[in-house]
C-alpha positions in Angstrom: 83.0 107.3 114.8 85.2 110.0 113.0 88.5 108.2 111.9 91.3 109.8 110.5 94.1 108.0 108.6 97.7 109.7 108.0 99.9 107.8 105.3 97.0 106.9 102.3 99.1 104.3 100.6 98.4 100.0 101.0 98.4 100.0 104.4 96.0 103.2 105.1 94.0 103.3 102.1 93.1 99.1 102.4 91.8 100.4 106.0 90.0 103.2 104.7 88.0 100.7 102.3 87.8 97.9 104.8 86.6 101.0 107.3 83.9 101.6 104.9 82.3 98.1 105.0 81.6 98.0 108.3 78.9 100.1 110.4 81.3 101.4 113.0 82.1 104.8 111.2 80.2 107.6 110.2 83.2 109.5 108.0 86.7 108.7 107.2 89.4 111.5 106.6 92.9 111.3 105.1 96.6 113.1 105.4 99.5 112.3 103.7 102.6 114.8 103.1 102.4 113.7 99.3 99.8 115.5 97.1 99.5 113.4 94.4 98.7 110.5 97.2 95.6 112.7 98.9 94.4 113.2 94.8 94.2 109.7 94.4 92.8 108.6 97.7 90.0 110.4 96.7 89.7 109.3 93.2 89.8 105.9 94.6 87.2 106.8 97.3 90.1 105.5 99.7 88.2 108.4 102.3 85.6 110.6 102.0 87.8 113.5 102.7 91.2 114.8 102.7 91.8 117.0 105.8 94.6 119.1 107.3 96.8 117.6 110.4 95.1 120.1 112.9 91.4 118.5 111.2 92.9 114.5 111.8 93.6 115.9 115.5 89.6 115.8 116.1 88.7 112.8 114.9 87.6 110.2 117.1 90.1 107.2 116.2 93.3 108.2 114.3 95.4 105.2 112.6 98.9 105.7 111.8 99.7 104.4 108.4 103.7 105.6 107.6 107.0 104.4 108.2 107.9 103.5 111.5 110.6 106.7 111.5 108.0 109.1 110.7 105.3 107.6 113.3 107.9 108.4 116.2 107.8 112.6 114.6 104.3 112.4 114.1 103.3 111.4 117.3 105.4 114.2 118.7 103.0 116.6 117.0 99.4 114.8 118.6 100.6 115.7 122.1 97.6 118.2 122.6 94.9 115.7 121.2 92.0 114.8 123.5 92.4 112.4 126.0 88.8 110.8 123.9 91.2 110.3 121.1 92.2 106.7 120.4 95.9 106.5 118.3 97.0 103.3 116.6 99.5 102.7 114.8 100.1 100.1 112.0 103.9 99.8 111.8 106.2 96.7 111.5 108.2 97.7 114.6 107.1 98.0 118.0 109.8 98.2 120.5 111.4 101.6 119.8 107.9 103.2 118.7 106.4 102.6 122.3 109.6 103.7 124.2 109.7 107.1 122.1 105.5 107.3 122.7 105.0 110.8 124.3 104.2 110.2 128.3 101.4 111.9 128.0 99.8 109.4 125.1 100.4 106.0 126.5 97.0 105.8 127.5 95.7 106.3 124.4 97.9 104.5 121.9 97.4 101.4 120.6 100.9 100.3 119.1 99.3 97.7 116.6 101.0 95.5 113.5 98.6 93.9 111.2 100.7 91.3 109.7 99.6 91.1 106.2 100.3 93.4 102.9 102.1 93.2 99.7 105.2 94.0 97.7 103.0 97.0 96.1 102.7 100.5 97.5 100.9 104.0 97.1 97.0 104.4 96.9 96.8 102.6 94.3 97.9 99.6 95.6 95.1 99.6 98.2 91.9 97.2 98.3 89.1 96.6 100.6 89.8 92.8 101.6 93.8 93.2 102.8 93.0 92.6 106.7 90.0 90.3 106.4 91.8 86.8 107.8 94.8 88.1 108.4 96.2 88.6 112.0 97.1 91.6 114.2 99.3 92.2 116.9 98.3 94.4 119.6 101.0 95.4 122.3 99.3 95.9 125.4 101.6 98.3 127.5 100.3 98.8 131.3 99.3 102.5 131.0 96.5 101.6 127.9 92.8 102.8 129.1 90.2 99.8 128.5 88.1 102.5 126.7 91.0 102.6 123.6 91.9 98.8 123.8 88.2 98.3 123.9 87.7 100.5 120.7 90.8 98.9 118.7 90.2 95.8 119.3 86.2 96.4 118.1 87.8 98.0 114.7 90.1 95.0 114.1 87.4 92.3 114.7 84.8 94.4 112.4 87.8 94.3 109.9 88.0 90.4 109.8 91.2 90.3 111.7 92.4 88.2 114.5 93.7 89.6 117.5 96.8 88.5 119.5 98.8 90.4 122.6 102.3 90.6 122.5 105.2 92.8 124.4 106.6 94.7 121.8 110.2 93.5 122.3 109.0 90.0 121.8 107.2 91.3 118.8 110.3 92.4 117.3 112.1 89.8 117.7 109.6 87.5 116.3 109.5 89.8 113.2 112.7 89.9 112.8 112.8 86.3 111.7 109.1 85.8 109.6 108.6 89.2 108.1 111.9 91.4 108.2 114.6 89.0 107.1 112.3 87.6 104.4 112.4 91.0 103.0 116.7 91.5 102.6 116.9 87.9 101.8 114.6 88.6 98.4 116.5 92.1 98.2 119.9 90.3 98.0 118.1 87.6 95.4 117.1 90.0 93.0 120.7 92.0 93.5 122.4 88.6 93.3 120.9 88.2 89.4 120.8 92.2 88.7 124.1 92.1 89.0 125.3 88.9 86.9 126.4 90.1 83.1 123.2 89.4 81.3 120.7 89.2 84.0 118.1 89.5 80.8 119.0 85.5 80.1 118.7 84.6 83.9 115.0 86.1 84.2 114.1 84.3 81.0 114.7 81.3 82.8 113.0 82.0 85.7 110.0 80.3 87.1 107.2 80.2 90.0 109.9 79.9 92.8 112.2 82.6 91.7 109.4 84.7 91.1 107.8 83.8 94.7 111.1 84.7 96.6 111.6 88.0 94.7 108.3 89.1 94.3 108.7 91.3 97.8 111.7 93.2 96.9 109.4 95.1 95.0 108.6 96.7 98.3 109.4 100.6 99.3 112.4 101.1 100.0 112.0 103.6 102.3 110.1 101.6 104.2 111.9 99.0 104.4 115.4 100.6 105.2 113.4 102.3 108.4 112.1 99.2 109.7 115.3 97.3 109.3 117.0 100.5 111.2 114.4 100.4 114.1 114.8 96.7 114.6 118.6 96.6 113.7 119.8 93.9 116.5 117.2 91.2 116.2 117.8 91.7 112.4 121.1 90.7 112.7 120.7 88.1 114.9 118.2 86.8 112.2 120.1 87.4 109.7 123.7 85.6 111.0 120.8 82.5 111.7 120.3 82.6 108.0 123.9 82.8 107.2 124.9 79.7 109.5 122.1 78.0 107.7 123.4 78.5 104.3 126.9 77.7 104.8 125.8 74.3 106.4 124.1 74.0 103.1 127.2 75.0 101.2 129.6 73.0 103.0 127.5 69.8 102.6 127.4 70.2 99.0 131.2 71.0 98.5 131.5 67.8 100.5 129.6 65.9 98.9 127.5 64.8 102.0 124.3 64.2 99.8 122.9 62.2 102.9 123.2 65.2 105.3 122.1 67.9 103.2 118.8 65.4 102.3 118.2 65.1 106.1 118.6 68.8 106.1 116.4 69.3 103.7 113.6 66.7 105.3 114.1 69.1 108.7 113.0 72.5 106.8 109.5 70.6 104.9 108.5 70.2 108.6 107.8 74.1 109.2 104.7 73.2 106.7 103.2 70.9 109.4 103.0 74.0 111.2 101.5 76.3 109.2 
Protein backbone atom coordinates (compact mmCIF):
# COMPACT_ATOMS: atom_id res chain seq x y z
CA UNK A 1 0.00 0.00 0.00
CA UNK A 2 0.88 3.74 -0.76
CA UNK A 3 -0.07 5.76 2.53
CA UNK A 4 -0.10 9.25 2.66
CA UNK A 5 -0.11 11.27 6.03
CA UNK A 6 -1.21 15.09 6.24
CA UNK A 7 -0.26 16.84 9.65
CA UNK A 8 3.66 15.22 10.38
CA UNK A 9 3.71 16.15 14.05
CA UNK A 10 3.10 13.15 17.27
CA UNK A 11 0.20 11.92 15.94
CA UNK A 12 1.27 11.53 12.11
CA UNK A 13 4.85 11.10 12.35
CA UNK A 14 4.41 8.18 15.41
CA UNK A 15 2.22 6.49 12.54
CA UNK A 16 4.57 7.00 9.96
CA UNK A 17 7.37 5.01 12.16
CA UNK A 18 4.88 2.55 13.55
CA UNK A 19 3.80 2.26 9.55
CA UNK A 20 7.30 1.39 8.78
CA UNK A 21 7.51 -1.66 11.13
CA UNK A 22 5.02 -3.49 9.68
CA UNK A 23 4.89 -5.27 6.19
CA UNK A 24 1.63 -3.72 5.00
CA UNK A 25 3.18 -0.69 3.13
CA UNK A 26 5.46 -0.31 0.37
CA UNK A 27 6.07 3.76 0.67
CA UNK A 28 4.90 6.34 3.09
CA UNK A 29 4.41 10.09 1.95
CA UNK A 30 3.94 13.25 4.03
CA UNK A 31 2.12 16.97 3.84
CA UNK A 32 1.95 19.44 6.31
CA UNK A 33 1.24 23.26 5.63
CA UNK A 34 4.43 23.94 7.87
CA UNK A 35 7.84 23.74 6.11
CA UNK A 36 10.01 23.39 8.78
CA UNK A 37 7.66 20.25 9.87
CA UNK A 38 8.04 18.35 6.16
CA UNK A 39 12.21 19.20 6.84
CA UNK A 40 12.21 17.39 9.81
CA UNK A 41 9.89 14.51 9.01
CA UNK A 42 12.39 13.70 6.76
CA UNK A 43 15.42 14.12 8.84
CA UNK A 44 13.65 11.96 11.27
CA UNK A 45 12.81 9.36 8.51
CA UNK A 46 9.14 10.07 9.82
CA UNK A 47 8.28 9.15 5.65
CA UNK A 48 10.12 8.38 2.90
CA UNK A 49 8.85 11.37 1.10
CA UNK A 50 7.34 14.68 1.29
CA UNK A 51 4.69 15.12 -1.44
CA UNK A 52 2.24 17.81 -2.69
CA UNK A 53 -1.70 17.59 -1.72
CA UNK A 54 -2.57 16.62 -5.39
CA UNK A 55 0.45 13.60 -4.82
CA UNK A 56 -1.36 12.49 -1.12
CA UNK A 57 -4.62 12.32 -3.34
CA UNK A 58 -3.15 9.05 -5.07
CA UNK A 59 -2.14 7.15 -2.50
CA UNK A 60 -3.81 4.13 -1.50
CA UNK A 61 -4.77 4.90 2.38
CA UNK A 62 -4.55 8.63 3.50
CA UNK A 63 -4.60 9.30 7.41
CA UNK A 64 -5.54 12.53 8.70
CA UNK A 65 -3.28 13.76 11.38
CA UNK A 66 -4.43 17.76 12.18
CA UNK A 67 -6.72 19.49 14.23
CA UNK A 68 -10.13 18.47 14.11
CA UNK A 69 -11.05 22.25 12.49
CA UNK A 70 -8.71 21.73 9.71
CA UNK A 71 -9.78 17.93 9.03
CA UNK A 72 -13.45 19.30 8.28
CA UNK A 73 -11.48 21.91 5.30
CA UNK A 74 -9.28 19.32 4.24
CA UNK A 75 -11.65 16.88 3.52
CA UNK A 76 -13.53 19.37 1.52
CA UNK A 77 -10.59 19.36 -0.83
CA UNK A 78 -10.38 15.15 -1.28
CA UNK A 79 -13.83 15.23 -2.87
CA UNK A 80 -12.39 14.02 -6.32
CA UNK A 81 -10.24 11.15 -4.83
CA UNK A 82 -10.81 7.55 -5.96
CA UNK A 83 -13.45 5.73 -4.75
CA UNK A 84 -10.15 2.88 -3.98
CA UNK A 85 -8.97 5.52 -1.60
CA UNK A 86 -9.46 4.72 2.09
CA UNK A 87 -9.52 8.20 4.46
CA UNK A 88 -9.00 8.07 8.16
CA UNK A 89 -8.86 10.29 10.33
CA UNK A 90 -7.11 10.51 13.86
CA UNK A 91 -8.89 13.32 15.63
CA UNK A 92 -10.24 13.65 19.28
CA UNK A 93 -13.76 14.55 17.97
CA UNK A 94 -16.07 12.63 16.08
CA UNK A 95 -19.48 13.91 16.07
CA UNK A 96 -19.25 17.15 14.09
CA UNK A 97 -16.35 15.66 11.82
CA UNK A 98 -18.75 12.84 10.32
CA UNK A 99 -21.79 15.23 10.03
CA UNK A 100 -19.61 17.76 7.90
CA UNK A 101 -17.94 14.45 5.94
CA UNK A 102 -18.64 15.31 2.15
CA UNK A 103 -21.75 12.87 0.92
CA UNK A 104 -19.80 11.67 -1.52
CA UNK A 105 -16.91 10.25 1.05
CA UNK A 106 -18.86 8.41 3.67
CA UNK A 107 -18.01 5.34 2.10
CA UNK A 108 -14.67 5.69 2.24
CA UNK A 109 -13.92 7.41 5.63
CA UNK A 110 -12.99 5.90 8.54
CA UNK A 111 -13.58 8.62 11.37
CA UNK A 112 -10.96 6.92 13.83
CA UNK A 113 -9.52 8.29 17.49
CA UNK A 114 -6.59 6.38 18.76
CA UNK A 115 -6.70 7.29 22.32
CA UNK A 116 -3.17 7.66 23.32
CA UNK A 117 -0.38 10.54 22.83
CA UNK A 118 1.42 13.03 24.95
CA UNK A 119 1.67 16.56 26.16
CA UNK A 120 4.55 17.05 23.35
CA UNK A 121 3.95 18.10 19.75
CA UNK A 122 5.72 18.61 16.31
CA UNK A 123 7.87 15.88 14.52
CA UNK A 124 10.00 15.77 16.91
CA UNK A 125 7.96 14.63 19.34
CA UNK A 126 7.07 11.47 17.26
CA UNK A 127 8.26 7.76 18.07
CA UNK A 128 7.65 4.40 16.70
CA UNK A 129 5.95 2.63 19.74
CA UNK A 130 2.94 5.43 20.53
CA UNK A 131 -0.05 3.07 19.32
CA UNK A 132 1.32 -0.27 20.20
CA UNK A 133 -1.18 -1.22 23.30
CA UNK A 134 -3.06 1.56 23.18
CA UNK A 135 -6.79 1.54 21.98
CA UNK A 136 -8.72 2.96 19.00
CA UNK A 137 -12.06 3.99 18.36
CA UNK A 138 -13.48 3.38 15.17
CA UNK A 139 -17.00 4.94 14.36
CA UNK A 140 -18.78 2.76 12.08
CA UNK A 141 -21.34 4.97 10.20
CA UNK A 142 -23.94 2.90 7.87
CA UNK A 143 -22.63 4.04 4.49
CA UNK A 144 -18.70 2.59 5.31
CA UNK A 145 -17.69 -0.10 2.42
CA UNK A 146 -16.31 -3.41 4.19
CA UNK A 147 -13.34 -2.99 1.73
CA UNK A 148 -12.15 0.44 3.87
CA UNK A 149 -13.31 -0.86 7.37
CA UNK A 150 -11.53 -4.04 6.37
CA UNK A 151 -8.27 -2.13 5.46
CA UNK A 152 -8.34 0.20 8.77
CA UNK A 153 -8.95 -2.07 10.85
CA UNK A 154 -5.89 -4.39 9.24
CA UNK A 155 -3.52 -1.05 9.78
CA UNK A 156 -4.59 -0.65 13.47
CA UNK A 157 -4.17 -4.30 14.46
CA UNK A 158 -0.60 -4.42 12.48
CA UNK A 159 -0.01 -1.25 14.70
CA UNK A 160 -0.52 -3.06 18.13
CA UNK A 161 -3.71 -1.32 18.70
CA UNK A 162 -7.04 -2.47 19.96
CA UNK A 163 -10.07 -1.90 18.21
CA UNK A 164 -13.52 -0.81 19.53
CA UNK A 165 -16.86 0.58 17.57
CA UNK A 166 -18.52 3.47 18.83
CA UNK A 167 -21.25 6.06 17.41
CA UNK A 168 -19.49 9.11 17.33
CA UNK A 169 -21.93 11.04 19.51
CA UNK A 170 -21.36 8.57 22.27
CA UNK A 171 -17.77 8.92 21.55
CA UNK A 172 -17.82 12.46 22.31
CA UNK A 173 -19.48 12.34 25.10
CA UNK A 174 -17.36 9.73 26.57
CA UNK A 175 -14.32 11.97 25.67
CA UNK A 176 -15.59 14.65 27.05
CA UNK A 177 -15.19 13.30 30.54
CA UNK A 178 -11.54 10.93 30.25
CA UNK A 179 -9.53 12.89 27.74
CA UNK A 180 -10.98 16.54 27.17
CA UNK A 181 -11.76 17.74 30.60
CA UNK A 182 -8.46 16.29 31.92
CA UNK A 183 -6.88 18.64 29.56
CA UNK A 184 -8.66 22.34 30.97
CA UNK A 185 -8.58 20.92 34.40
CA UNK A 186 -4.37 20.83 34.15
CA UNK A 187 -4.65 24.09 32.02
CA UNK A 188 -6.44 25.93 34.91
CA UNK A 189 -3.70 24.15 37.44
CA UNK A 190 -0.86 25.45 35.92
CA UNK A 191 -2.77 29.09 35.46
CA UNK A 192 -3.96 28.71 39.11
CA UNK A 193 0.06 28.76 40.27
CA UNK A 194 1.32 31.07 37.05
CA UNK A 195 -0.61 33.37 38.34
CA UNK A 196 0.09 33.52 42.26
CA UNK A 197 2.98 36.30 43.08
CA UNK A 198 6.00 34.18 43.09
CA UNK A 199 4.92 31.13 41.28
CA UNK A 200 8.97 30.50 41.19
CA UNK A 201 8.63 29.37 45.20
CA UNK A 202 5.34 27.21 44.46
CA UNK A 203 7.19 25.09 41.62
CA UNK A 204 10.10 24.61 44.01
CA UNK A 205 7.82 22.86 46.11
CA UNK A 206 6.32 20.79 43.73
CA UNK A 207 6.44 17.15 43.48
CA UNK A 208 5.31 13.81 41.47
CA UNK A 209 1.50 14.77 41.71
CA UNK A 210 1.69 18.33 40.72
CA UNK A 211 3.92 17.44 38.07
CA UNK A 212 1.51 14.42 36.96
CA UNK A 213 -1.68 16.74 36.76
CA UNK A 214 0.24 19.54 34.84
CA UNK A 215 2.33 17.73 32.80
CA UNK A 216 -0.55 17.86 29.79
CA UNK A 217 -0.97 21.50 29.65
CA UNK A 218 2.00 21.38 27.82
CA UNK A 219 -0.19 20.36 24.96
CA UNK A 220 -0.88 22.61 21.58
CA UNK A 221 -2.96 24.95 22.18
CA UNK A 222 -4.37 25.07 19.06
CA UNK A 223 -5.25 21.86 19.26
CA UNK A 224 -6.73 21.84 22.10
CA UNK A 225 -8.96 25.13 21.83
CA UNK A 226 -10.37 23.20 18.47
CA UNK A 227 -11.29 20.16 20.10
CA UNK A 228 -12.83 21.77 23.03
CA UNK A 229 -14.88 24.03 20.38
CA UNK A 230 -16.11 20.92 18.39
CA UNK A 231 -17.21 19.17 21.48
CA UNK A 232 -18.31 22.36 23.39
CA UNK A 233 -21.70 20.88 25.09
CA UNK A 234 -20.53 17.54 26.38
CA UNK A 235 -17.50 19.70 27.70
CA UNK A 236 -19.52 21.61 29.64
CA UNK A 237 -21.59 19.14 30.95
CA UNK A 238 -18.27 17.54 32.00
CA UNK A 239 -16.96 20.25 33.22
CA UNK A 240 -20.15 21.62 35.59
CA UNK A 241 -19.73 17.52 36.80
CA UNK A 242 -16.31 18.56 37.98
CA UNK A 243 -17.37 21.73 39.47
CA UNK A 244 -20.27 20.05 41.55
CA UNK A 245 -17.59 17.66 42.57
CA UNK A 246 -15.30 20.18 43.97
CA UNK A 247 -17.53 22.32 45.80
CA UNK A 248 -18.85 19.06 47.67
CA UNK A 249 -15.18 18.91 48.47
CA UNK A 250 -14.98 22.49 49.54
CA UNK A 251 -18.01 22.65 51.54
CA UNK A 252 -17.07 19.48 53.53
CA UNK A 253 -13.91 20.99 54.44
CA UNK A 254 -15.26 24.54 55.44
CA UNK A 255 -17.54 22.29 57.56
CA UNK A 256 -15.49 20.46 58.95
CA UNK A 257 -17.25 17.14 57.97
CA UNK A 258 -13.83 15.18 58.08
CA UNK A 259 -16.01 11.88 58.05
CA UNK A 260 -17.83 12.78 54.79
CA UNK A 261 -15.10 14.14 52.81
CA UNK A 262 -13.00 10.60 53.99
CA UNK A 263 -16.03 8.62 52.56
CA UNK A 264 -15.76 10.82 49.64
CA UNK A 265 -12.47 10.24 49.18
CA UNK A 266 -12.77 6.13 49.74
CA UNK A 267 -15.61 6.49 46.68
CA UNK A 268 -12.99 8.19 44.06
CA UNK A 269 -9.88 5.12 45.03
CA UNK A 270 -12.58 2.79 43.59
CA UNK A 271 -12.22 4.03 39.76
CA UNK A 272 -8.61 2.12 40.31
CA UNK A 273 -10.51 -1.19 40.60
CA UNK A 274 -11.53 -0.40 37.25
CA UNK A 275 -8.78 0.34 35.43
Amino acid sequence: MLIGIIGLGLIGGSMGLALQNTKLVKKIVGFDNNIAHCEEALKLNLVHEIVNFDDIKKCDVIFLAIPVDAIIKVMQNLTDISSETTIIDLGSTKEQIVQKTPQNLKKQFIPAHPMTGTEKFGPSAAFATLYNGGTVVICKGKEIEDIHLTRAVQIFSHIGMKIFFMDPKEHDKHASYISHMPHALSYALANSVMRQENPKSILILAGGGFRDMSRVAKSSPVMWSNIFKQNRENFLEAVEIFQAELEKCRIMVENNQWEELEDWMKNATTLHKIL
